[in-house]
C-alpha positions as CSV (number, residue, x, y, z in Angstrom):
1,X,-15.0,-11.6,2.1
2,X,-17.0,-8.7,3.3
3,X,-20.4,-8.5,5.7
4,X,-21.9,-10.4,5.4
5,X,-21.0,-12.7,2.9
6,X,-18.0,-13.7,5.6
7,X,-20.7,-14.0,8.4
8,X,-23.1,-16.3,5.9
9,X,-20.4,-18.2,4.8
10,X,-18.8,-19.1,8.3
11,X,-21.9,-20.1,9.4
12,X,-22.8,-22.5,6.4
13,X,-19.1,-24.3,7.7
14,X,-21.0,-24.4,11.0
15,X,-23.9,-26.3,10.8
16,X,-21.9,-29.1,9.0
17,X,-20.4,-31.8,11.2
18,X,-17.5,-34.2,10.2
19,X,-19.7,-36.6,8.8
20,X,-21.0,-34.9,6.3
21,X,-17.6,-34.2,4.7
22,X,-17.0,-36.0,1.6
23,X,-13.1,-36.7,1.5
24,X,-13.2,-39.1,-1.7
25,X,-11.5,-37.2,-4.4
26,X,-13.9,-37.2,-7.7
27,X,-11.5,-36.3,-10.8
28,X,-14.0,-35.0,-13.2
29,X,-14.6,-32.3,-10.9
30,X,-11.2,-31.1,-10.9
31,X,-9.9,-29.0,-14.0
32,X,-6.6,-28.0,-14.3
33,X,-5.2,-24.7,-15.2
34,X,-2.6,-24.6,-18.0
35,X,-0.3,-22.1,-18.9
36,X,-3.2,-20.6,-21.3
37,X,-4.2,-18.1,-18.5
38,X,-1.0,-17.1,-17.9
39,X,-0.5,-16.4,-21.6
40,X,-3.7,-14.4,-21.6
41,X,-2.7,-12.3,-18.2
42,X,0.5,-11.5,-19.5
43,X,-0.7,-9.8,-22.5
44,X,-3.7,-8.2,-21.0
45,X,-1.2,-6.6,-18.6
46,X,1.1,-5.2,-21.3
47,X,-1.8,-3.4,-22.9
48,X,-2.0,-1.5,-19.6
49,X,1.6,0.0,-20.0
50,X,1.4,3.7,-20.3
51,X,4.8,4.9,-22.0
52,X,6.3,1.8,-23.7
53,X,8.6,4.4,-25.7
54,X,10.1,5.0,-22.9
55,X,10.5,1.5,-22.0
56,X,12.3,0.6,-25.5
57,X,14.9,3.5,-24.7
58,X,15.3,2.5,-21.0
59,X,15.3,-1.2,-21.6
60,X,18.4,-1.9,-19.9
61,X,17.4,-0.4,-16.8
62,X,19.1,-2.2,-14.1
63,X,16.4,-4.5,-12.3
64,X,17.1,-7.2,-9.3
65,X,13.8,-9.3,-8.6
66,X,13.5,-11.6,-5.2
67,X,10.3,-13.3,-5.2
68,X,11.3,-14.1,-1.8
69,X,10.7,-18.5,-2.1
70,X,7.3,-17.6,-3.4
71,X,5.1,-17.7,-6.4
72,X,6.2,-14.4,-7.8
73,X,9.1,-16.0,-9.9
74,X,6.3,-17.7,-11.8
75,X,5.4,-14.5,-13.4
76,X,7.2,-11.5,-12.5
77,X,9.9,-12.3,-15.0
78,X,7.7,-13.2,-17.7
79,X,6.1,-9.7,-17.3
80,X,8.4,-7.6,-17.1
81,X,10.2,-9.1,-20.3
82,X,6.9,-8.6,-21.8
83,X,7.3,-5.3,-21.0
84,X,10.6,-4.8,-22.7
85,X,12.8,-4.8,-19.3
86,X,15.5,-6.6,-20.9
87,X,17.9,-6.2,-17.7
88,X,16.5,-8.0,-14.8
89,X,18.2,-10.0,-12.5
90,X,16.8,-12.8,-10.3
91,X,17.9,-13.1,-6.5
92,X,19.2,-17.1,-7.1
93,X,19.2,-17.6,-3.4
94,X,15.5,-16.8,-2.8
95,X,14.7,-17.9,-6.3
96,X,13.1,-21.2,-5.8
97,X,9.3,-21.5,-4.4
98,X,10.2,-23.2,-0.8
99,X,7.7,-22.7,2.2
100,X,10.7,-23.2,4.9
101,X,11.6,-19.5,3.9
102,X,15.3,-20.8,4.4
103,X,16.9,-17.0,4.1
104,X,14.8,-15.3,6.1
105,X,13.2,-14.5,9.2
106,X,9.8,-13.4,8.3
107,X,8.9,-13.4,4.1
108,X,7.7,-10.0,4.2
109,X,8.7,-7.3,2.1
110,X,7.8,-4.8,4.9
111,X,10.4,-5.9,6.9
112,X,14.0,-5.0,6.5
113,X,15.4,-8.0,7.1
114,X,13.8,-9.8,4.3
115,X,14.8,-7.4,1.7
116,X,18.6,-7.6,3.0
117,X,19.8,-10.6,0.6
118,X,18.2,-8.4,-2.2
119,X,19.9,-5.2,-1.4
120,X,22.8,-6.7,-1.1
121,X,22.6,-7.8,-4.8
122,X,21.1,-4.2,-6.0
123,X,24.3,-2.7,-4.8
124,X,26.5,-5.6,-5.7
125,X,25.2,-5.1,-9.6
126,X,24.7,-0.9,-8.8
127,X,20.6,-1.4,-10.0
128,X,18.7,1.3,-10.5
129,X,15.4,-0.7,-8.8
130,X,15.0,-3.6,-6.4
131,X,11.4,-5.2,-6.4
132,X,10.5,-8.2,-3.9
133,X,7.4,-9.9,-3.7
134,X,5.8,-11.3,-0.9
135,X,5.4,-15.1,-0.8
136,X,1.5,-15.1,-2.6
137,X,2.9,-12.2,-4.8
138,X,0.0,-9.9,-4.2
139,X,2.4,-7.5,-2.5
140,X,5.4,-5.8,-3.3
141,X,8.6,-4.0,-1.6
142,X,10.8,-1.2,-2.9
143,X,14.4,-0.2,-2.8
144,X,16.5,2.8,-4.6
145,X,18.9,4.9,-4.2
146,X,18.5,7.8,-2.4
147,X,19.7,11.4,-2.2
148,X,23.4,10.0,-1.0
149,X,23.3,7.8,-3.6
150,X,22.4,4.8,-1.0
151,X,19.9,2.3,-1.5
152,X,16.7,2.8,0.6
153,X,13.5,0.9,1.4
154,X,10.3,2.9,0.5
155,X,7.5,2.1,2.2
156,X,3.8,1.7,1.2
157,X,2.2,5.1,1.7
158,X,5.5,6.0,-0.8
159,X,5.5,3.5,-2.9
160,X,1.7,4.3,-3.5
161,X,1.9,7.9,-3.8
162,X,4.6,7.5,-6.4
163,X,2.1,5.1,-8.8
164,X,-1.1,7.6,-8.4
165,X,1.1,10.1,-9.5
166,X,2.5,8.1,-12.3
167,X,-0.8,6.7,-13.8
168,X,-2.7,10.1,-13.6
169,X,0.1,12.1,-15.0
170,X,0.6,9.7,-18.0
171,X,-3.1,9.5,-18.4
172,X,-3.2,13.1,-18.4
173,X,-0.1,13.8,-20.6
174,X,-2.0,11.7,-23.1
175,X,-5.5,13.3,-22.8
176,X,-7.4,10.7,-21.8
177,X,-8.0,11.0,-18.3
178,X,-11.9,11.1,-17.5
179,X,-14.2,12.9,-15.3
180,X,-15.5,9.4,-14.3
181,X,-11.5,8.1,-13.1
182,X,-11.1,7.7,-9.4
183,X,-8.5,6.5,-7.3
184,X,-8.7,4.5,-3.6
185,X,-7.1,4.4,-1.0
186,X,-7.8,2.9,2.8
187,X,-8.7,5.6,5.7
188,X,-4.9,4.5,7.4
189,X,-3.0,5.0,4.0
190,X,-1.7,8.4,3.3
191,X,-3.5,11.2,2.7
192,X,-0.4,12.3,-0.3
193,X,-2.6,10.2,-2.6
194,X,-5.8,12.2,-1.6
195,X,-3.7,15.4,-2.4
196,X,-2.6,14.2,-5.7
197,X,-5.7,12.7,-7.2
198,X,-7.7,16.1,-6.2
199,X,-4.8,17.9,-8.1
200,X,-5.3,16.2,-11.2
201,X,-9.2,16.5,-10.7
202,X,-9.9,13.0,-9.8
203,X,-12.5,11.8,-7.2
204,X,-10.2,10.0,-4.2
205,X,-12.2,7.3,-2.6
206,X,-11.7,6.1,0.9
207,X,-12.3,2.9,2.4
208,X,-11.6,0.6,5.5
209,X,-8.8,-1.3,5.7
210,X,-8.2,-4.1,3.4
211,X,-8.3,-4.5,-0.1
212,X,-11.2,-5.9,-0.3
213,X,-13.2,-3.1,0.1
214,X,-11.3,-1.6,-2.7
215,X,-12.5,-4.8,-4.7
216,X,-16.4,-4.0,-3.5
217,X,-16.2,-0.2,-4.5
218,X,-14.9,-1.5,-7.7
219,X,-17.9,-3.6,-8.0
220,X,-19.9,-0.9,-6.5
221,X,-19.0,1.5,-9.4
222,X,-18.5,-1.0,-12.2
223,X,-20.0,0.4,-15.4
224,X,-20.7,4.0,-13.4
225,X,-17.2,5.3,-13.1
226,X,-13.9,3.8,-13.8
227,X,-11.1,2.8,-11.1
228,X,-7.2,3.8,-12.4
229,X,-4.8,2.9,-9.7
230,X,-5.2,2.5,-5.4
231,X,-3.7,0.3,-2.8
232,X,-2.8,0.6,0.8
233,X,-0.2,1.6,3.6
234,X,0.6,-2.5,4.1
235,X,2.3,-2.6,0.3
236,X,-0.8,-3.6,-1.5
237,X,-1.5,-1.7,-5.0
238,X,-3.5,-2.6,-8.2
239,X,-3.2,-0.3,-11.5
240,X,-6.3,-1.0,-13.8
241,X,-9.3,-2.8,-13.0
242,X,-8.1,-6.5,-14.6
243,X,-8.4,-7.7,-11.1
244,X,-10.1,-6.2,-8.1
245,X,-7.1,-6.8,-5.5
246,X,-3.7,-6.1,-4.8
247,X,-1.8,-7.4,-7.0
248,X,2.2,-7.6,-7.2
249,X,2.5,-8.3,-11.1
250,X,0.9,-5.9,-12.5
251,X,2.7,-3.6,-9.5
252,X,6.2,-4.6,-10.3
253,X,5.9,-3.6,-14.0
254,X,4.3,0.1,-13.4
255,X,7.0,0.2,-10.6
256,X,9.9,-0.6,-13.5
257,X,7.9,1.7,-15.9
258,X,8.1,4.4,-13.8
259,X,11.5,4.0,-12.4
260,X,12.0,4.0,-16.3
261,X,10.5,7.4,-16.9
262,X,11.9,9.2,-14.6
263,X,15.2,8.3,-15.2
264,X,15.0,8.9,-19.1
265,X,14.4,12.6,-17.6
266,X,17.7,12.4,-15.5
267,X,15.8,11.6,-12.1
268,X,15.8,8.4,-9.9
269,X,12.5,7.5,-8.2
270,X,13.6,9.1,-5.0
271,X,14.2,12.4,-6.3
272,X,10.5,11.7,-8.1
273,X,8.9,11.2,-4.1
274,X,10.5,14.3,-3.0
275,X,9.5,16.6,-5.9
276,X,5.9,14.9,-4.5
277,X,6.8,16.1,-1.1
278,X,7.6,19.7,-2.2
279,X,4.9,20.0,-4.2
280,X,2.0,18.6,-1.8
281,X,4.0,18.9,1.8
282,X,6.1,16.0,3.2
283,X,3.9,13.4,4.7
284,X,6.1,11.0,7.1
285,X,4.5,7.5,8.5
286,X,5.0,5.4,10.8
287,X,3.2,2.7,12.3
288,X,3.6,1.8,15.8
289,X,2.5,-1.5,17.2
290,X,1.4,-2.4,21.1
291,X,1.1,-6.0,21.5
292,X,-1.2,-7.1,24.7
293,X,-1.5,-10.5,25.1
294,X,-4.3,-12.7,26.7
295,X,-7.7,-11.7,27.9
296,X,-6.3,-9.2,30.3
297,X,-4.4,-8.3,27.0
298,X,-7.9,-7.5,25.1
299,X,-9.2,-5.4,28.3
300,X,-6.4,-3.2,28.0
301,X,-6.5,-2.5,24.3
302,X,-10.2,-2.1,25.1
303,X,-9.7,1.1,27.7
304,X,-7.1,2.3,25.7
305,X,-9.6,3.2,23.0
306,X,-12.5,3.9,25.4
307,X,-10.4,6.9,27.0
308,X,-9.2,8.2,23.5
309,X,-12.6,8.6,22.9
310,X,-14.1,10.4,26.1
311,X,-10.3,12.0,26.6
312,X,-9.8,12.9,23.4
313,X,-6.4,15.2,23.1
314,X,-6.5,18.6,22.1
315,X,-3.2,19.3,20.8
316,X,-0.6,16.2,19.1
317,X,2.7,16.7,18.1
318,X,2.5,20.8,18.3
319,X,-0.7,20.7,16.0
320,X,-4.0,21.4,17.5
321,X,-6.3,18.4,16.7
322,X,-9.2,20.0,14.8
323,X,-11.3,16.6,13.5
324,X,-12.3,13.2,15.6
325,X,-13.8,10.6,12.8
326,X,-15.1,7.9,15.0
327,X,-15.8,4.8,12.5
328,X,-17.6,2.8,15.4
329,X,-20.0,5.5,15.7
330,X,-20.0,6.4,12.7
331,X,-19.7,10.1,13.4
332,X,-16.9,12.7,12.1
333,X,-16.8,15.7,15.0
334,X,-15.1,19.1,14.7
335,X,-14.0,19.6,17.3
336,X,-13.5,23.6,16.9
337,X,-17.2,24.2,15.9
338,X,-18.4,21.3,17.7
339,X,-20.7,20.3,14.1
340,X,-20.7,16.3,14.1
341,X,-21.0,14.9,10.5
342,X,-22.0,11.2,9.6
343,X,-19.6,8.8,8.5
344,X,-20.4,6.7,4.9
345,X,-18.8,3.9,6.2
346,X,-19.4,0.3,7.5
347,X,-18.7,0.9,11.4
348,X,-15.7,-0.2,12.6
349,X,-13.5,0.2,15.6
350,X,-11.3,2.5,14.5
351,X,-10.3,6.6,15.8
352,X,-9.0,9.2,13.3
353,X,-7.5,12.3,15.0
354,X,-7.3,14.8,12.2
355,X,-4.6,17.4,12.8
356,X,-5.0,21.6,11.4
357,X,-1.5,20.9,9.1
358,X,-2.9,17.8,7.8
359,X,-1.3,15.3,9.8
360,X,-3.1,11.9,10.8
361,X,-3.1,9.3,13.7
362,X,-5.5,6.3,13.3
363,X,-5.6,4.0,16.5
364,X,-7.1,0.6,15.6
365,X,-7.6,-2.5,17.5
366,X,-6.0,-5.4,15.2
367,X,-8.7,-8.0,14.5
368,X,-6.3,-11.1,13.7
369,X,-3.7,-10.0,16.4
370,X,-3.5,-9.5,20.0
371,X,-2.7,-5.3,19.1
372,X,-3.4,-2.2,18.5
373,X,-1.7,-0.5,15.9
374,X,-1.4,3.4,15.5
375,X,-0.7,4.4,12.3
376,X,1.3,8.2,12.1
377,X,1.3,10.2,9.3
378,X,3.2,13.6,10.0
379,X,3.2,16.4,7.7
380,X,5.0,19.8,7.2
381,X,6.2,21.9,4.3
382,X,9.4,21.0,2.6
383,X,10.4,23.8,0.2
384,X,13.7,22.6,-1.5
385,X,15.6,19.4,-1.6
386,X,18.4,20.5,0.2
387,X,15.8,20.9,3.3
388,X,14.9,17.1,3.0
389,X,17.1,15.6,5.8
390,X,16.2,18.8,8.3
391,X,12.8,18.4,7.5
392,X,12.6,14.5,7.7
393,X,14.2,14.9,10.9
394,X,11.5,17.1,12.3
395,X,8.8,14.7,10.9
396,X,10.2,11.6,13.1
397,X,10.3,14.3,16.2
398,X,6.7,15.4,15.5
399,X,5.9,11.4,15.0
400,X,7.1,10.6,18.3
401,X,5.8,13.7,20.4
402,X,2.1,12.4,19.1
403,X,2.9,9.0,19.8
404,X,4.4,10.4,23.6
405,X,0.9,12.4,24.0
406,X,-1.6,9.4,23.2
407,X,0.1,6.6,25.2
408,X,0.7,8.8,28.6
């Protein structure tokens, strides 16, 4: 929920007591949903498909699906079937719905050790795609092969990039991309999806972080302008405006549809990201988390963002820093010129240095966890493939030397 709607609520759960808590069960208040919406989400979602031609000559497209003991395997199948992905195969030892998680550590698809049972099939059956969805199957993890022919994790920011690109080139190829169309992305997600959406001429909104304030912009501008495709760094995407959050169906079919595409043109999705790269420059993240536990803990994480504010570095990673955005304050400073801005956001605790070649770091205080998380995005110019690893290796240099200047 956002402000303050959360606040209102968690104060109506307040002023109850105990006693006032009616724990008899009354039947006729509970209806049951049947397979009926299912039916109806299924089919709404394959209207959304963009190139289904493609689809029926890639329909064998090698697909392994691990809905990681969670809900996904409910419908994940069923869609992409739908779809025409006749070639999918289901991870059988993370198949059934079981809340123990028995295979895995942690049942995230951001984490590498989740995806390791599934990568192990994708090369096992040489797949051209792995998908696995988190346990509540409103996220979604990526693996392909990559320029060595080994399979690789993407992560979000890529994953993302890859589906703005997708929707607004297909919408464009088939001449019905609007004026009104806009994309969204949160202020910590990459800034690749901001370069692409202003190259096919489409307004790129930015939000705080979490979805939901993609779902109240979508509300916001319901019936004004229309909302194509957005997510987040943290694996969340929707495509369409069926829903108003992240959504890991819906994302596992454009995913497959793409994948699809780009290999009916002789390219796997990696080679698809790096074209991206040389066309809009190579953005590299990383996000790097400090745990500090306790109250002392909280102090610490406190000063820490206290004396990036009033010590604010001039130079990160080789790059001079030429923009503060300070969402607490709600003020955007340049800090060349010196001219502040306002920010059109909800205040939050949350610094943005903005780097002169278009790299980012966002340092934000984690408001579930005891941390603050800094989230790196790295850029540089990358001119041919055969510069990817040299480059990529200069990225994760330039990452760290920021990271080495801010925490000193």
């Amino acid at each position: 929920m956002i402000a303050p709607h959360d606040k209102n609520v968690i104060g109506e759960v307040n002023a109850l007591s105990i006693d006032d808590v009616k724990f008899a069960r009354k039947s006729e208040l509970i209806r049951k949903i049947d397979e009926e919406i299912d039916h109806l989400y299924i089919n709404k979602l394959a209207a959304l498909s963009l190139r289904p031609n493609i689809i029926t000559k890639q329909g064998d497209l090698k697909i392994v699906y691990s809905p990681i003991h969670g809900t996904g395997i409910t419908l994940v199948p069923k869609v992409l079937a739908k779809w025409g992905f006749k070639n999918v195969s289901t991870v059988e030892l993370q198949a059934i719905p079981d809340g123990n998680f028995p295979t895995v550590v942690y049942p995230n698809p951001e984490e590498e050790e989740a995806m390791s049972i599934g990568l192990q099939e994708a090369v096992r059956l040489d797949a051209d795609l792995l998908l696995a969805t988190d346990p509540d199957a409103d996220r979604v993890g990526v693996a392909v092969k990559n320029l060595k022919g080994d399979f690789q994790l993407l992560n979000g920011n890529q994953i993302g990039s890859l589906l703005v690109d997708y929707v607004l080139s297909s919408k464009k190829d088939e001449g019905s991309l609007a004026q009104t169309d806009y994309t969204c992305k949160t202020i910590v997600t990459t800034n690749l999806i901001s370069d692409i959406s202003l190259s096919h001429g489409v307004q790129c909104y930015e939000v705080l972080t979490g979805f939901k304030y993609i779902g109240e912009l979508m509300t916001k501008l319901l019936h004004k302008e229309k909302f194509l495709v957005g997510g987040e760094e943290s694996y969340g995407y929707l495509v369409g405006d069926l829903v108003r959050d992240k959504d890991a169906v819906v994302s596992c079919a454009f995913i497959a549809e793409m994948t699809a595409y780009y290999k009916n043109q002789g390219k796997s999705l990696f080679e698809a990201l790096v074209d991206l790269y040389i066309k809009h420059g190579f953005y590299k993240e990383k996000l790097v988390s400090l745990t500090k536990k306790g109250q002392s803990g909280a102090e610490e994480i406190k000063l820490m963002m206290q004396k990036l504010r009033t010590e604010t570095p001039r130079v990160l990673g080789g790059s001079t820093v030429a923009l503060l955005k300070d969402y607490e304050n709600g003020i955007s400073t340049d800090l060349i010129t010196k001219k502040q801005d306002s920010l059109a956001l909800p205040k939050s605790d949350v610094l943005q240095f903005v780097l002169s070649d278009g790299s980012v770091v966002s340092a934000r205080p984690s408001g579930t966890e005891p941390k603050i998380k800094f989230y790196c995005s790295a850029k540089l110019p990358l001119d041919t493939l055969e510069n990817y690893q040299e480059v990529s290796e200069a990225l994760d240099r330039k990452i760290e030397e920021m990271m080495n200047t801010l925490l000193k």
